[in-house]
N, C-alpha and C positions, 0 to 999 in steps of 0.2 A: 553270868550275864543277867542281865537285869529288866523286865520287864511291865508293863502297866505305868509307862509314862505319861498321865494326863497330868496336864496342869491342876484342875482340880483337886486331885487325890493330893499332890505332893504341896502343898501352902498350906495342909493342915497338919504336916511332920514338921516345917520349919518356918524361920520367921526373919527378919531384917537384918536381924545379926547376924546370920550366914551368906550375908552379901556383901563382902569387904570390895570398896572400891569400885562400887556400884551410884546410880543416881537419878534421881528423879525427876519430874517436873509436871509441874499442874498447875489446874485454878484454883479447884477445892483443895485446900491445906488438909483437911479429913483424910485424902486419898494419899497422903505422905505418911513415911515411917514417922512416928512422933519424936523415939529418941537421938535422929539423924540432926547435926548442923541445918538452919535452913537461912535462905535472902530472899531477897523480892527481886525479880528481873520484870520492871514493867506491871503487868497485871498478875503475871506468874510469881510461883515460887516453886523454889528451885530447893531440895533436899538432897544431901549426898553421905555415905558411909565417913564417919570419921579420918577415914584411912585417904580419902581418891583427897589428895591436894588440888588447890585453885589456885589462878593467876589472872587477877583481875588486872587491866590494861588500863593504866591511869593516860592522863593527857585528853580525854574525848571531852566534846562538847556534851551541856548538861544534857542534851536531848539522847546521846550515844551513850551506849555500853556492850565492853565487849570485856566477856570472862572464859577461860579454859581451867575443862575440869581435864585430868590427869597429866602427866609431865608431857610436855612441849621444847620442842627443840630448834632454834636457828643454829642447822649445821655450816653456814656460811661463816658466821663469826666466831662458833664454835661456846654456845651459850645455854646453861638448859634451864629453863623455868628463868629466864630475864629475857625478854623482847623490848627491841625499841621503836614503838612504833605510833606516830600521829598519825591518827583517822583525817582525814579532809571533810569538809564543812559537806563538800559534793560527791557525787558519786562513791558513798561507803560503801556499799555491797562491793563494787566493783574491784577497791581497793583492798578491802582484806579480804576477798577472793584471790588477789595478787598475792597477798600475803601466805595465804595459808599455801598456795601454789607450793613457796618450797620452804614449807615446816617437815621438821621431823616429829616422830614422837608418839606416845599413843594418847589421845584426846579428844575430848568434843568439846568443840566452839561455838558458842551462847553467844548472837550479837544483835543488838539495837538498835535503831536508827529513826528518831520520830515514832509513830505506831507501828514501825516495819519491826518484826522480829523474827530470825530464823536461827536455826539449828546447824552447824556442819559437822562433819567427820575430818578423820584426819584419813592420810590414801589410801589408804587399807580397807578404813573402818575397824581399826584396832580396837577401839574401844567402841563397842557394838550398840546402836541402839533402838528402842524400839517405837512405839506411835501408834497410838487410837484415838480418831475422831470422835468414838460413842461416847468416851471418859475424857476428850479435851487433855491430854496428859503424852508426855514420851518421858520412856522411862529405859534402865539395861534391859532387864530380862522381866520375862511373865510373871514372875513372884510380888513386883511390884505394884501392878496393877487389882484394880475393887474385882473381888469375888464375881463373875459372873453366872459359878456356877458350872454342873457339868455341859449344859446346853452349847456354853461355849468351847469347849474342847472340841478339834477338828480331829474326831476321831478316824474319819478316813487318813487321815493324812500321817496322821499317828503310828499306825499301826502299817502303811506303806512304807514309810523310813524309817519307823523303828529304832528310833537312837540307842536303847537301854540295849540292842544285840548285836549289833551292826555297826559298822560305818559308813556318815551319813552326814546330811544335814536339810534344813528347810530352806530351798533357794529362791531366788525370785522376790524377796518381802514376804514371804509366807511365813507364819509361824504355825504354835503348837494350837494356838485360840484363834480362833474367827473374826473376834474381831481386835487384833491388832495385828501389825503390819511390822516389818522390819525396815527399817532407811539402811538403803546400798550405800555404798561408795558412790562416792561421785556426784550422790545427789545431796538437794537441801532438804530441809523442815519450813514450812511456811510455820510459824507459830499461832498465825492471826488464822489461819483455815484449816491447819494439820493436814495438809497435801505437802506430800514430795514430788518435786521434780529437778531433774539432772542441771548442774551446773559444768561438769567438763566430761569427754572433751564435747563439742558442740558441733565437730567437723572431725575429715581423717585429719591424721596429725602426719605433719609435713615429712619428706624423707633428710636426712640428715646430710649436708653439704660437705661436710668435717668429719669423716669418722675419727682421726686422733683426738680431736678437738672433746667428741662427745665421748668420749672414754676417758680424758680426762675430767670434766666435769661431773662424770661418774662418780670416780676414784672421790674426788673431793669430797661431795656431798655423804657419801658415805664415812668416809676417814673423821669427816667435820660431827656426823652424829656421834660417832663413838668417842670422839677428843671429846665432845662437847660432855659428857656423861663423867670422865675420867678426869679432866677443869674441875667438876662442880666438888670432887672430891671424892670419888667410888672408883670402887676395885669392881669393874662387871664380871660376871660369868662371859666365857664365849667357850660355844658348842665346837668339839673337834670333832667330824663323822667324814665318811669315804666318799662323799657327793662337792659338787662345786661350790655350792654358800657357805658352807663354813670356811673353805679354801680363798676364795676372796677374800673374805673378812683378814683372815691368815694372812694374806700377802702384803695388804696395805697396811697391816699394823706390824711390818715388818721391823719396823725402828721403837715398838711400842709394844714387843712382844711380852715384857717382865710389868706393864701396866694393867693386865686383865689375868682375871683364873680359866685359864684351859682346863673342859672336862669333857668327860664321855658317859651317854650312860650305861651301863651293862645290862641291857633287859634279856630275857628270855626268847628273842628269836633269832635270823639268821639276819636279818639287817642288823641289828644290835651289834651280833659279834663281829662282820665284817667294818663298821664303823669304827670298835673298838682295837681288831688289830691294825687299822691302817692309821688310828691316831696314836696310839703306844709308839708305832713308826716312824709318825711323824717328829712327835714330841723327843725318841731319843736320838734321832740324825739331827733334828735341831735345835735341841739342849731346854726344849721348852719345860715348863714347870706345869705339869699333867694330872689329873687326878681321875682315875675312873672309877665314877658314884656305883656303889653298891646299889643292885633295885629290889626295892622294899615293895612287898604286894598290897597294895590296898584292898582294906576289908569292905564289904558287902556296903556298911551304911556311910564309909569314908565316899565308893563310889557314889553311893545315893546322894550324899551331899554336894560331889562335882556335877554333877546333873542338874541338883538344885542350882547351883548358883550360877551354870551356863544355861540356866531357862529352859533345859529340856528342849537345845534348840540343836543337839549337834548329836551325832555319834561319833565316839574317839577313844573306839576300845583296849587300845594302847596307851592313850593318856591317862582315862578314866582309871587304868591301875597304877598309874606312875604318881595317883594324888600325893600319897606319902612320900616318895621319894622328892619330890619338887618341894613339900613343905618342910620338907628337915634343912631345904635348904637354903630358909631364912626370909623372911618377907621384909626385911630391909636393904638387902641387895638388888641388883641391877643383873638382867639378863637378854643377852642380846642376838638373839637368832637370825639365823638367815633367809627364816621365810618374805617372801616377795621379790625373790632374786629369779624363779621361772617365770619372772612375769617379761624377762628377754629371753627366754628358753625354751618357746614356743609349746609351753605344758599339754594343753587343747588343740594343737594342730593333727592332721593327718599326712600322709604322706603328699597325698595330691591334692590339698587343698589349697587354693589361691585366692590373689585378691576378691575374683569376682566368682568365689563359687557360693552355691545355694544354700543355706542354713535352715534348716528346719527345728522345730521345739522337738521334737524327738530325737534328733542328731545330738541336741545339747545335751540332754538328759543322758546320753550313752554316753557322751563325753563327762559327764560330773557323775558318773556310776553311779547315777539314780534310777528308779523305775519310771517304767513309763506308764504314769499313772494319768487317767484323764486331767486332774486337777495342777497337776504338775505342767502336763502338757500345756494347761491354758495359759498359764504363770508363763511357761518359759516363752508362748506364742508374744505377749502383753510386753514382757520384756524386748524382744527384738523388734516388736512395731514402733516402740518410742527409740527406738537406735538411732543418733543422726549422725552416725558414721557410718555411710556404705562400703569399708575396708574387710572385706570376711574374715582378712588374717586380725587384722586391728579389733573387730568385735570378739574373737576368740580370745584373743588376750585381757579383752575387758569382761568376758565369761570371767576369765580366770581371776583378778583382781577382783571385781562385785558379788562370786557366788563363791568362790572357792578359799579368796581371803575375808570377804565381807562377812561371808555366812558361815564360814568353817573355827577358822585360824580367830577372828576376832571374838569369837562366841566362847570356842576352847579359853583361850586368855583366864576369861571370868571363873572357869573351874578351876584354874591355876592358880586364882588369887591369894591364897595363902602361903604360896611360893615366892619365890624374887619377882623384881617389877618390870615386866616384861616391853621392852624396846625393839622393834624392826628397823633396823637401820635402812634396809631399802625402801622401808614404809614413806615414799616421800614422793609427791605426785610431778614431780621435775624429775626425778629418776624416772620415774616410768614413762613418762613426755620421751625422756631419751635414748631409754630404752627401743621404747616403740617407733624412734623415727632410726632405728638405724636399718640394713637391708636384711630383706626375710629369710636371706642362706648363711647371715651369721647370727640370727636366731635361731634356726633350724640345726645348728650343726653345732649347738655349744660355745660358737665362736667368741661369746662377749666375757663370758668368767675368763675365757680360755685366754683371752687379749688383755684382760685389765691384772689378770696371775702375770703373765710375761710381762706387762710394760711396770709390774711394783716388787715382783720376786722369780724372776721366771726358772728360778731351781726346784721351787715346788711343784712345776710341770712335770719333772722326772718322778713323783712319787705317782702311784695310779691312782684313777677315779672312781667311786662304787666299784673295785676290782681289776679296771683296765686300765691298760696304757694309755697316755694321754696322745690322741693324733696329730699330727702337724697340720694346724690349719693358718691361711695366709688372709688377711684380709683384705 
């Protein structure tokens, strides 16, 4: 395990080139990698690692620009990196807020409009990014940003979540330095003031009229990211483990199953092995074509390096040794996990907690297995007063999407990057719309894997789940 994570210390063991697929942005050109690609957006400029591709969106008026840094996906037409889409003369913001609504993909979207400029995310926050007013600048991870020294290091906050022994992360927009900030999910970048604030949802989201209806629309969207990746001409990875997301994924690409590489990884614990023998099961009752990756330990400065490049912003002491095994398995492939699938699985619920029960920042904190540290406390208080959904089950699940995919899953990514190019297919903010409008007892009880498995393969019902029998539920 690894310890003495300050930003400080670790910017003078590594440099720009250990951030593949990383990106910058600023006013002063100085405070950018030199040897990175750069443009001008506006007054900004904008630097990015060789590796993170761009997809600038021709058609706009001379006053408009709109660019996506890392692959982007219209699961509808089933398209990846080609969007077709005219800006309107009026209301831009509004419209490709429309837009990104139901993007897949992991990316951040850079858009223009007259002096107006902002920043977005994709649903997730997969591709993670960060924000300081002092430096005028949002960039991935702390490595990027001008030296401020150890003064800047939040060493309380360091040494409470402790990434380098623990599993962890920085929630709320807190990072590892004082003064820079994390952008959640959900919210924008003002570019002209470097203030974030939320653009969805702005209300509770509505209950769902259709449940067939939105379980198909499900299926689609999902089925539509993964065709869209396998169109452009890739063989992806897809994860076989004992839990429901990978099983979804499984079902809908039931007709598609000889178009992706199924694998497992073998690590050293008891999730590991039980993931592995229930996909070996899976794979020979259903003739699939299986590989289970051998796990290769990552050494000491292999770790130090996935640390480096996810900003010392996470703890993920079972990634942090999987670095090796992830990079042998090519950084020109496509891999496509199932995280953002408990975001209809009620991950943060309690048994009794309802619409209108009481949330406190210390309740959160027990819920995202953080300490309850003062500063933490204030963070998580700051966060549910700007909430403008009074749903407690709806803001738990937006716990779970802003702090636990926003600040966890997107940050790990970055450590990853010398690995395959990692895609959430649930990562799509129209999935989670649908997710969240369906009712809270087929969240609570499994019900939506368990419905979207039966309505695309319902024979893989009969294999069990993380060890158990699959229940009859009725919706």
């Amino acid at each position: 395990m690894l310890t003495g994570c300050r930003p400080s210390a670790f910017r003078r063991r590594f440099s720009a080139d250990d951030l593949p697929g990383q990106l910058a942005l600023a006013r002063d050109p100085d405070t950018l990698p030199p040897q990175w690609p750069r443009r001008r957006i506006g007054e900004l400029l904008l630097a990015h690692h060789p590796e993170l591709r761009t997809l600038h969106l021709t058609g706009c008026e001379p006053s408009q620009d709109v660019i996506f840094l890392g692959p982007v996906i219209d699961p509808i037409r089933r398209r990846l990196d080609a969007l077709n889409w005219v800006p309107p003369r009026e209301g831009f913001f509004p419209a490709l807020e429309r837009l990104l609504h139901g993007l897949s993909g992991r990316f951040v979207c850079i858009a223009g409009s007259g002096k107006r400029q902002r920043l977005y995310l994709d649903a997730s926050g997969s591709l993670s990014m960060l924000y300081s007013r002092r430096h005028a600048m949002a960039a991935s991870t702390v490595g990027l940003f001008p030296d401020d020294g150890e003064d800047d290091d939040a060493i309380e906050l360091i040494e409470a979540i402790d990434v380098g022994r623990r599993n962890g992360c920085f929630p709320f927009g807190l990072t590892p330095r004082r003064s820079i900030r994390r952008l959640l999910p959900n919210h924008l970048l003002n570019l002209d003031t470097w203030k974030a604030r939320r653009h969805w949802p702005l209300a509770a989201i509505q209950p769902a009229r259709n449940r067939q209806r939105v379980l198909g629309e499900i299926a689609d969207l999902l089925l539509g990211t993964v065709e869209a990746v396998i169109a452009a001409g890739h063989r992806p990875y897809l994860s076989l483990t004992a839990g429901y997301d990978s099983r979804v994924l499984l079902a809908l690409l039931r007709h598609r199953t000889d178009a992706v590489d199924w694998f497992t990884w073998e690590l050293p614990d008891a999730t590991a092995q039980l993931d592995v023998q229930l996909a070996v099961q899976l794979a020979s009752s259903l003739g699939l074509k299986h590989t289970v990756i051998t796990f290769q330990a990552a050494e000491a400065e292999e770790q130090s390096r996935w640390l480096h490049r996810s900003g010392l912003a996470v703890g993920e002491l079972r990634g942090m040794t999987l670095a090796a095994t992830v990079e042998a398995m090519g950084a020109a492939r496509y891999y496509l996990p199932g995280l953002g699938s408990e975001v209809g699985r009620a991950r943060y619920w309690r048994k009794h907690d309802h619409e209108a029960s009481r949330l406190r920042a210390g309740d959160l904190l027990g819920r995202l297995g953080l300490p309850a540290d003062p500063r933490l406390r204030a963070a998580a208080r700051r966060w549910l007063r700007h909430l403008e959904n009074d749903n407690s089950l709806q803001r738990l699940d937006l716990l779970h999407i802003e702090q636990r995919l926003g600040c966890w899953a997107g940050v790990t990514a970055y450590g990853d990057a010398h690995g395959p190019i990692r895609i959430h297919p649930f990562s799509n903010r129209r999935v989670f719309e649908l997710m969240l409008s369906l009712p809270a007892e087929m969240r609570r009880n499994d019900a939506i894997p368990q419905a979207l498995i039966r309505n695309a393969w319902p024979e893989l019902l009969a294999f069990p789940v993380n060890g158990h029998a699959v229940p009859e539920t009725r919706l």
